[in-house]
Structures are given as structure tokens and as C-alpha cells.
N, C-alpha and C positions, 0 to 999 in steps of 0.2 A: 303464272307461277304461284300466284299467292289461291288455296282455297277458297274460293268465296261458299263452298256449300256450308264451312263451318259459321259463314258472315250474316249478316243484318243489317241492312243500309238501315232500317229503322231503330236500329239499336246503337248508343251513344256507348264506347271502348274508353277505360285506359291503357294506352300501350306503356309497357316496360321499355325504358327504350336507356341505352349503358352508352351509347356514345360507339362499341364498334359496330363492326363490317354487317351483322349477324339485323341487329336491331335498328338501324339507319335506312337497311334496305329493308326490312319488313315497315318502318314507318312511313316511308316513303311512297312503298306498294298503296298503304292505306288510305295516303293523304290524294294521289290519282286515281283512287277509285271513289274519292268522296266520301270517305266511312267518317261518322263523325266519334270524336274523340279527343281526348286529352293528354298528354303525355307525362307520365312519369318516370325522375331521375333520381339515383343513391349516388351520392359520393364520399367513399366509404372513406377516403384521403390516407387509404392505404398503400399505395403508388405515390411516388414523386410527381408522378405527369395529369394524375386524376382531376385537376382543374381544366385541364385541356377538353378532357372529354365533356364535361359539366360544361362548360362555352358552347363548344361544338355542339351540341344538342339544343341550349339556349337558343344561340343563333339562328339554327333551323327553324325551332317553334317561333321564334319571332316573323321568320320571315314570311313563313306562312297562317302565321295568325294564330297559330296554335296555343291555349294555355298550357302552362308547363310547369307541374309541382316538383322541388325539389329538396330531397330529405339530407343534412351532414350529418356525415359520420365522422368522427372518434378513431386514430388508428390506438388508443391506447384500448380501445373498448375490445378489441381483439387480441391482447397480449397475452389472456391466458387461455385461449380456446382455438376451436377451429373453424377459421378465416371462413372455409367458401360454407361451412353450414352458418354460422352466425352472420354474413353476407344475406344468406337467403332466407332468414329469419327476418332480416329488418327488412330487404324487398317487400315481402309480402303483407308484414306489417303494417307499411307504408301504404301499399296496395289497398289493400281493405279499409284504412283510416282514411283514404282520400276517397276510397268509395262512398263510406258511409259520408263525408262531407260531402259529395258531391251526387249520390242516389244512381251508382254507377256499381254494378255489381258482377261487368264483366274484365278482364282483364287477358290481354291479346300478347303475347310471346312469342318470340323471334327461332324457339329453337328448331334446328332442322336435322337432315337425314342422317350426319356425321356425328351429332347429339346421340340420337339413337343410337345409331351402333355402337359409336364409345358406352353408353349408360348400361348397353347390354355384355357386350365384357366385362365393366367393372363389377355388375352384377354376378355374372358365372363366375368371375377370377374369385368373388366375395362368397360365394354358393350362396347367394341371396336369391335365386331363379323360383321359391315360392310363389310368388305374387305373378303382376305382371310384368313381364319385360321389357324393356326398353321405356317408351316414352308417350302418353296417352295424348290424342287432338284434344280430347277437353276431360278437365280435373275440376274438381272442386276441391278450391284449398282456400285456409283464413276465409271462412265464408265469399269466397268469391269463384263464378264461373271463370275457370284461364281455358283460354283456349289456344291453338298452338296449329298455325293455318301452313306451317312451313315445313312441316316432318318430310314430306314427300322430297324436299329440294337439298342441293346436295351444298354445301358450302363454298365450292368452287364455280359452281352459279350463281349465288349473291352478291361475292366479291366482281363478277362482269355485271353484274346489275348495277352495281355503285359505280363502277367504272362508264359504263354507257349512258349512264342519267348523269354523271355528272355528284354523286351523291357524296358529301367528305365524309369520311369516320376515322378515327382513330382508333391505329392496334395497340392492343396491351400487353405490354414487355414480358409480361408476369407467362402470360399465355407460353412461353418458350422455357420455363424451368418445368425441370421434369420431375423435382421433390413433390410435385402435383400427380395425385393416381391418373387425374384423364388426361393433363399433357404426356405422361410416359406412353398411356397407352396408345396416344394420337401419336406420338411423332416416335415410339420404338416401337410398340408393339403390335401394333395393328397389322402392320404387312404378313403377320403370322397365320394371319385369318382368312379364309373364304368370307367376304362381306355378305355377297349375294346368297349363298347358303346360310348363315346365321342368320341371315335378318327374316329367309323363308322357316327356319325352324323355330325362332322366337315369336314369327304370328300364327305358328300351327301351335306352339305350345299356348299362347294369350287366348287362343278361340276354344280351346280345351278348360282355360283359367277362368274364364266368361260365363260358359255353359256352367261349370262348376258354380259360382259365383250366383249364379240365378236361382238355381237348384237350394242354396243354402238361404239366401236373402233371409226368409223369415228366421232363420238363426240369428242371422247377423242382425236384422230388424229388432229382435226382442234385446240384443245387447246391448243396440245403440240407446234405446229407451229404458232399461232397468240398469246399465250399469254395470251388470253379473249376468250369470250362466250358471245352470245346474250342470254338476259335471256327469252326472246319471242320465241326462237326458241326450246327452250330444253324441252320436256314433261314430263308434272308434274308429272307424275309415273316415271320419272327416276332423276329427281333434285336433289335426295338422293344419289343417285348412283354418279350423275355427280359433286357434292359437294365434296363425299370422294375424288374424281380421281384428282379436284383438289387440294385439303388438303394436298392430302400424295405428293404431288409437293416440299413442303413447311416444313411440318412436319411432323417430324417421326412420323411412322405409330401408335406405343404404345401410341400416344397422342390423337390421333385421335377419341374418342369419341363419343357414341351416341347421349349423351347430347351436344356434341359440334356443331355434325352437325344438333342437333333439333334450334339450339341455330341462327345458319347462317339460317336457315330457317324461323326461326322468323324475324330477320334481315329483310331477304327480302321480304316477308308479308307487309314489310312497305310502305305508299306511299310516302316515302323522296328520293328525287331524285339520292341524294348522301350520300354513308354509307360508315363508315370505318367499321372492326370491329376486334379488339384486337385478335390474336391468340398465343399458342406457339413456343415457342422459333423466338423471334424476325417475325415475319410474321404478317401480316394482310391480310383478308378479304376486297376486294374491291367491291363496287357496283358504277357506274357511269353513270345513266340514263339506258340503256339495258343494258349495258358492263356489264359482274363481272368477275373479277381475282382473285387471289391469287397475294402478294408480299411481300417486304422485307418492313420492320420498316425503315424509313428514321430517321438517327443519329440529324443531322441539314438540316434545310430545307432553310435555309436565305443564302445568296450571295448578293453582291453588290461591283462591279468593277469601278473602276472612270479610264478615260484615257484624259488627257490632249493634246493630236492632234489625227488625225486619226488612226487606226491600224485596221492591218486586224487581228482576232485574234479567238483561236476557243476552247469555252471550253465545261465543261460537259451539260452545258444548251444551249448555244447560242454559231453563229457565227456570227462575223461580215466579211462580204463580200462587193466587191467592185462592184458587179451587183445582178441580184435576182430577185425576183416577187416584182411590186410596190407596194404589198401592204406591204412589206417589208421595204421600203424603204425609206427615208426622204434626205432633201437636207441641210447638216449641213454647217452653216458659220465658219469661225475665230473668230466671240463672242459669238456662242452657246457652246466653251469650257472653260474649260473640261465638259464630259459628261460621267453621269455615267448610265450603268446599270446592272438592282439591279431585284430582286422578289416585285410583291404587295406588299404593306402593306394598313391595315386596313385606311380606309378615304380617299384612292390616288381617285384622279377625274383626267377627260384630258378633256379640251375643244375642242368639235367635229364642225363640221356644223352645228347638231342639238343640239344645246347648252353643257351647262357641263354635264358629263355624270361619276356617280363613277365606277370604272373601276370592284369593285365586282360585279354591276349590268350587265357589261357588260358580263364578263363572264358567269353568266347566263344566260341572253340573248341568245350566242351563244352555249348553253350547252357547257360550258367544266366545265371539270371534277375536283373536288377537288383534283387531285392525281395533273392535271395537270397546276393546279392555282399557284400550289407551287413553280412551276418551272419557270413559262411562262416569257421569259424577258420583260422589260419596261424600254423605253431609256429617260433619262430628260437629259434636256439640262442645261448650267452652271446657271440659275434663280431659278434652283429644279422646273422646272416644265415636266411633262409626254408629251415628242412629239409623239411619236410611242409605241404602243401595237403591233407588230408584228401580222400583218393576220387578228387584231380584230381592233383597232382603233388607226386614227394620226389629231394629236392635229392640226387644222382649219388653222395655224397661214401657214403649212407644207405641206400642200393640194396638193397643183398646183404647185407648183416647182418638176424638173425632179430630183430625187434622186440620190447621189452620195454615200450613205451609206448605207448596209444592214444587218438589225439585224435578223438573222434563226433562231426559236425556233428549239432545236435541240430535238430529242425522248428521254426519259428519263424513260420511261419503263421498257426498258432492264439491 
């Protein structure tokens, strides 16, 4: 029953293990084939019963010698979100911090056949069928190999495995509300389906999603390491493909949408130089002249530091340094303090060689990016007026003096 091509008797496992039917009998498979391993348990103390399960699985490790980590949850920690994605956030969480204590970088999971086929309707009901379908033997997630030795086996086979071993687990009440998308679709909707055909069309379409996938790699290679993409460079029979690879960067895969990636493609149809565009859970769509990314939602975007004599000093946006590229650079007296600097704001000018110039237009000028307007420092001297733009412009008055000050736009990217 259980895969061993995906196993390594030399290889030491965390198993997930929840306490039911699903993960009792995958740990159990484990622990009679001798796999060595560790077990990990969440209780998320979101059920009235969720102690039972957390014993139940104790008991087990004990009796067989097993170590066994175990993470409490908080049901308050879930009262403004949603349950089974915040569930699976601190699973893996957990996974990976117990890996890294323990130099354990695999982790072994229960899900099986009935998995799949529910994850693949929810996907076509969601038109999420971009990527791949259903449910992969091994992933890499939270830097850790999971692997998933049960896909083959159907649910109604592991429950006679608990039953014929002897194996206890405890079911979860919760499993039977259908305000849940995959209880509805387990227990209403599924009988609407050809199983046996879906699950044949979903690995004709995954081995189409693979070929593809191999075919792009050095795309997707070059993103995973810069960050960005030129949008000139990527061919427009694949922009689809190279949208999702970045999306699922960012956001879970379940969110990930057909309409959503029709929606970034409209986006970039546009001819505005610079776009943001809203996605979930905290991320954005970036476009910036060729450039597009994927990033994080910035909380606050304003800063502004005043220093009353010189310091050398280095924070998340800028450093100030005592040498540097002149164009870095300005030559501050004894009355240009104290000096603050701050981010743009809306109407700032600096008086250049070629007259006043507002510093929004400047950064156009030199195309930079709205991501990075946000950030860029700007030093004014004690009159509140802008001496130095760092790299882009220094106020006429600051020219010709050898600089003794240097403000470094720092990456903010990352």
C-alpha cells in the first residue's frame, strides 16, 4: 500500500501526523516498515474534541518510542481569516522549524487518491487548471522535501487498514460541514463526476504542464534568481505560463485563477509605464517599464530621519557613508544642520544647473520605477531645502565642492 519507491530506509522522515484515519495509517505503514522518523502534531484547539486527537497520537509515539513534537494553536488566531489556509501555514511552519532543529528536511504526508480527485475539481470549479492538477508525490514547500507516498490509495482502503491493525484514530466532526468547498464536494458533489476519466484527463493534461515546464525552466530559472523579467524578452505564447510561475511565488496556488491571470494580462496590454496591481493575500503585481515582478504589499511607505551633526549610519533604505561615488555625494557645512532625510513627497523641486526641476519629473526622466520612488532617499539641509537626490540630482548651490557626505540608496527589493 504504502510507496516505498518514493522512501529511503536511510533517510530519517517527519511525519505529519493530525490524529485521523488518513495519517494514523500512513504512520503506522511507516513505523512496520522501519522508516526512521519523527512525528509531528498541530493542535490548532479549533474543535472542542482537538485534545483527543493530540493524546491519541502522544499515546501512539509513546508506545512505540517515537519522538513526537507538538505545536498549540490559538483558536482566536483564526478569527479573522481563513481556517484551513492559516491551518496549513502553521503545519508547515512547524515542519520546517522542527526540521531545521532537528537536520530533517524531509517530511512525509498522508494525502491520498480521494485528495486528488477532490483538489482537482476544486481546481476546475475555481478555473485554477493553469498549473498542475491535482496533487504532486513530492513538493517542495517551506524549504522542505514532502513527500506523499499515498496518492495511489483510495480512502476506503486506509480506514480497513486501521481497522485490521488494530490502529485507533479519531474522526473530525468538522469533516461533515459542508460550508467547507471540499466537504461539499466530497459528500454532494462528486457523484456528478466520471472519477476514472478526470483523474485520466488531469495526468494527460500534468504531462503536457511538465513538458512545458522543462521547456521554460531557464525562464523561470532567471526569475527565481533576479526577482524580475523583461517583458520583451518572454514570448507571448508563453506569458501565461510565465505569469502563473510567478503568482504561485507569492500566492497560494488555490488562488491563483484563470481570471486572475486574464486580469495581469490586461494589466500589461496597457501602455502606462508603471503598474501596480492588487493580488491576494498581501502581494502585488509589478510592472516597471520592461521590468515585472511579483512582491510584497508595503505596510507604510514614508520615513524621514533628521540628524543634527554628521553620522555615519545604515538603515533599511539608505546609508550614509564617509566616501562613495560623487554622485552620491555633497559637501555639508556647520549651518546646513541638522539634515534630514526623508522619501519624496508630492511638489518637492531641488534647484539644479539647469534651473528648478520637481523631483517627480526627475524620476521619470531617469525611468525609475514607482516601486522605487517610494524608497529613494533625499537629503535637505536645515532651510528644508533638497541638496542631493542620490545618483539622480544635487541642488546647484553643492556642485563643485568635494563631498565629505554620502547618502547610498540601499536595494529594497528584497
Amino acid at each position: 500500500m504504502l510507496d516505498e519507491t518514493l522512501l529511503n530506509q536511510n533517510q530519517k522522515y517527519i511525519v505529519g501526523v493530525s490524529g485521523g484515519v488518513d495519517s494514523m495509517a500512513l504512520l503506522d505503514m511507516m513505523v512496520k516498515h522501519n522508516y526512521q522518523l519523527v512525528v509531528v502534531h498541530v493542535n490548532y484547539h479549533f474543535r472542542s474534541d482537538s485534545d483527543i486527537d493530540e493524546k491519541l497520537v502522544r499515546d501512539y509515539c509513546a508506545s512505540h518510542h517515537l519522538e513526537c513534537y507538538v505545536r498549540q494553536g490559538d483558536k482566536s488566531d483564526y478569527a479573522n481569516g481563513n481556517f484551513e489556509m492559516m491551518a496549513r501555514e502553521m503545519r508547515y511552519a512547524f515542519y520546517e522549524e522542527t526540521g531545521e532543529k532537528l537536520h530533517i528536511d524531509h517530511v512525509i504526508l498522508a494525502h491520498h487518491f480521494d485528495d486528488v480527485v477532490e483538489t482537482i475539481i476544486m481546481q476546475l470549479q475555481r478555473h485554477n487548471n493553469h498549473g498542475y492538477l491535482g496533487i504532486k508525490e513530492v513538493s517542495f514547500v517551506h524549504n522542505m522535501h514532502v513527500i506523499r507516498p499515498l496518492l495511489h490509495v483510495r480512502k476506503e482502503d486506509l480506514k480497513q487498514y486501521c481497522q485490521q491493525n488494530r490502529v485507533v484514530y479519531h474522526d473530525d466532526y468538522t469533516n461533515a460541514d459542508t460550508s467547507y468547498t471540499r466537504n461539499r464536494i466530497r459528500h454532494e458533489e462528486i457523484v456528478h463526476y466520471d472519477i476514472d476519466r478526470l483523474y485520466q484527463q488531469a495526468q494527460e493534461h500534468n504531462q503536457r504542464y511538465l513538458q512545458k515546464l522543462d521547456r521554460l525552466a531557464p525562464v523561470f530559472s532567471q526569475y527565481d534568481q533576479l526577482g524580475f523579467l523583461k517583458l520583451s524578452d518572454i514570448d507571448s505564447d508563453d506569458l501565461q505560463d510565465v505569469i502563473y510561475h510567478m503568482l504561485k511565488k507569492a500566492v497560494y496556488p488555490p488562488y491563483i485563477s484563470q481570471n486572475l491571470i486574464d486580469e495581469v494580462m490586461r494589466q500589461l496590454s496597457s501602455k502606462k509605464p508603471n503598474i501596480e496591481m492588487n493580488l491576494p493575500v498581501n502581494a502585488v503585481f509589478i510592472k516597471e517599464y520592461d521590468n515585472i515582478r511579483v512582491g510584497k504589499k508595503s505596510a507604510d511607505d514614508h520615513y524621514c530621519d533628521v540628524y543634527d551633526h554628521p553620522v555615519l549610519v545604515k538603515t533599511p533604505y539608505y546609508e550614509v557613508k564617509d566616501d562613495g561615488h560623487i554622485h552620491d555625494g555633497v559637501f555639508l557645512k556647520t549651518e546646513d544642520f541638522p539634515v534630514t532625510i526623508r522619501n519624496s513627497l508630492p511638489g518637492d523641486t531641488i534647484k539644479t544647473s539647469g534651473g528648478t526641476k520637481k523631483v517627480a519629473r526627475l524620476f521619470i526622466d531617469r525611468k525609475v520605477s514607482k516601486a522605487e520612488r517610494k524608497y529613494w532617499p533625499i537629503l535637505l539641509n536645515s532651510k528644508n531645502e533638497i541638496i542631493l537626490i542620490p545618483h539622480i540630482a544635487k541642488n546647484i548651490e553643492y556642485l563643485y565642492t568635494k563631498p565629505n557626505i554620502f547618502v547610498v540608496k540601499l536595494d529594497t527589493s528584497k
